[in-house]
N, C-alpha and C positions, 0 to 999 in steps of 0.2 A: 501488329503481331504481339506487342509486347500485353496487350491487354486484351488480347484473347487467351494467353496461357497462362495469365491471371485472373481471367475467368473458369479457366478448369483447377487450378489449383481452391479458387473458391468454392465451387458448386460439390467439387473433390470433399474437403474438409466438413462441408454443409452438412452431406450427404453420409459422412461417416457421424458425426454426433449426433444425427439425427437416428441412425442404425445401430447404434453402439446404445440408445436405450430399447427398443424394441427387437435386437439380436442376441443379447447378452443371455438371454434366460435359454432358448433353441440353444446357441453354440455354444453353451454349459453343458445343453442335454447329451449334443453329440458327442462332445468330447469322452463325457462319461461312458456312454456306449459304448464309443468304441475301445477304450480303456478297460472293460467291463467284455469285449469282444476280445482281446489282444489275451490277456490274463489269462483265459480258457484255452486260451490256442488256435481263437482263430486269428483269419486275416480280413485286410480291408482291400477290394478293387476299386478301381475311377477308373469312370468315361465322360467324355465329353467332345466337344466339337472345337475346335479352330485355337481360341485362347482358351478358353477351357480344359479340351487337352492338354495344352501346356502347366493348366494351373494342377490336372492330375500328375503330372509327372514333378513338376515340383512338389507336391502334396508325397508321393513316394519317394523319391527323394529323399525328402525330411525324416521319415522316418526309418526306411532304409539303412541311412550313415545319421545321419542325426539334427536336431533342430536348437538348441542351446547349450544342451549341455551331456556328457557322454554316456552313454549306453548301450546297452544290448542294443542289434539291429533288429526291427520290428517288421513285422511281414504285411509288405500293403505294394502292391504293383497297381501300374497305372496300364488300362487296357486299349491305350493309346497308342504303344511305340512299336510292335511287331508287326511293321509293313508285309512282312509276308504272310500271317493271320489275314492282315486287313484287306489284305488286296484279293487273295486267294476267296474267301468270304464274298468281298464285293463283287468278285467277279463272277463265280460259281451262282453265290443265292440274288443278296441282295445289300445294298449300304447302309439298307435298314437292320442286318443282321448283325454286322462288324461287331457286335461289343455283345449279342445275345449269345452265340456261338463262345465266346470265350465266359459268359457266366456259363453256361451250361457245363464249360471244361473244366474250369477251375471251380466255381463256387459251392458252400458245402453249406449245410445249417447253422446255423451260429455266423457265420460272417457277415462282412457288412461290404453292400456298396455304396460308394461316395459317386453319389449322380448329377453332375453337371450339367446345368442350363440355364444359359441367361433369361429367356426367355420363356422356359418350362414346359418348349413344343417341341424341341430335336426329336426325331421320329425313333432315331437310332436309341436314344437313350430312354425315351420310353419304354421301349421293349426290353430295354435292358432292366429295364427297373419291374415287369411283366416276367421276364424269365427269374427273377432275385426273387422274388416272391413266392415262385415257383417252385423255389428250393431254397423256403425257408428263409433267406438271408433278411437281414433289417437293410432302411436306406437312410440315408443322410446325403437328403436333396438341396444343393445349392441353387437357387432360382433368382428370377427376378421378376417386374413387372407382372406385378400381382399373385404367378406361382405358377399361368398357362395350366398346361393338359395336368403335368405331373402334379400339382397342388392336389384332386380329389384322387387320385390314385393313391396314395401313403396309407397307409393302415397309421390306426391309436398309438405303435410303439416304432414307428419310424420320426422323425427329425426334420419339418423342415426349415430351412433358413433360406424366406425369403426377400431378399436387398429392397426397400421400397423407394422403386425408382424404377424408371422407362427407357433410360440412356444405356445401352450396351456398355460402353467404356467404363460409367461411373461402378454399374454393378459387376464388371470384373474386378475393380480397384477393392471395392466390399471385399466381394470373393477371397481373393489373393489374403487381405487383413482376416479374414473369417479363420481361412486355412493354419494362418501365426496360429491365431489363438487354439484354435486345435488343437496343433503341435505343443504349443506349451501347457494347455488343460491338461492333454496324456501325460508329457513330460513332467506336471506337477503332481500328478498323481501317484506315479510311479516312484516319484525321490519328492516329496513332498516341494512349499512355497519356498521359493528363494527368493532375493531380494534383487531388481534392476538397477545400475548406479547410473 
């Protein structure tokens, strides 16, 4: 046991310095984006499936109340948590809708959705990313293994960052680290560089 959970903490570390030089340049761009989104007045939505989900709500979260250091609360909802959207949606059209039906409510031009997929085939979150387009919005597509359906859907001024790796787990741990630097890309923009001790 003891050396298999030292094989995921290796392939873990591997797998981040290996992404951390072919990420760094994408989750500069997003960051700016949406930094460049937020300023104008708008906001950022996430969707995603299973951990994913969770990584949008912590993604809202963060900027919500905050991520290092204090500030104005920033407008970014995760279109993950209102069970009663989700269910009523599901149940009425379709599970493929869950997350189109709330772009369509919420989303406006200039905003951005942060579209999660590990794998870059969630059905639901294609169409989500199909209705954002629809109305305008930019995406900043967190993927993995290779970038799937969503990779040739992006237009020239969308974002994507995709983990290079095949392992679910590894490219959430990406993800999750993607999201920091996010947070702190905005948060340095906004009150300029400070210094980590």
């Amino acid at each position: 046991m003891k050396t298999r959970i030292l094989g995921h903490f290796k392939e873990s570390a591997e797998l981040k310095k290996k992404a951390a030089l072919e990420l760094a340049e994408p989750i500069s761009r997003a960051a700016g984006l949406m930094y460049n989104a937020l300023t104008q007045g708008n906001k950022i939505l996430a969707c995603g499936n299973g951990g994913s989900a969770a990584d949008c709500q912590h993604f809202a979260a963060e900027l919500v109340g905050r991520f290092e250091r204090e500030r104005m609360p920033l407008p970014a909802m995760a279109l993950t948590t209102d069970s009663s959207i989700m269910t009523a949606v599901g149940n009425d059209y379709s599970f493929q809708d869950i997350f189109t039906k709330q772009v369509q409510a919420f989303g406006q031009p200039g905003d951005i959705l942060l579209a999660i997929s590990t794998s870059g085939n969630s059905g639901n979150v294609i169409a989500a990313i199909e209705a954002a387009h629809e109305r305008e919005m930019h995406i900043v597509a967190l993927t993995g293994k290779g970038g799937g359906k969503i990779k040739p859907m992006l237009k020239e001024d969308d974002v994507e960052i995709c983990v290079p790796h095949d392992r679910t787990a590894r490219i959430q741990e990406v993800h999750l680290l993607t999201i920091h630097c996010i947070c702190d890309g905005i948060d340095a923009a906004f009150f300029g560089e400070d210094t980590h001790e």
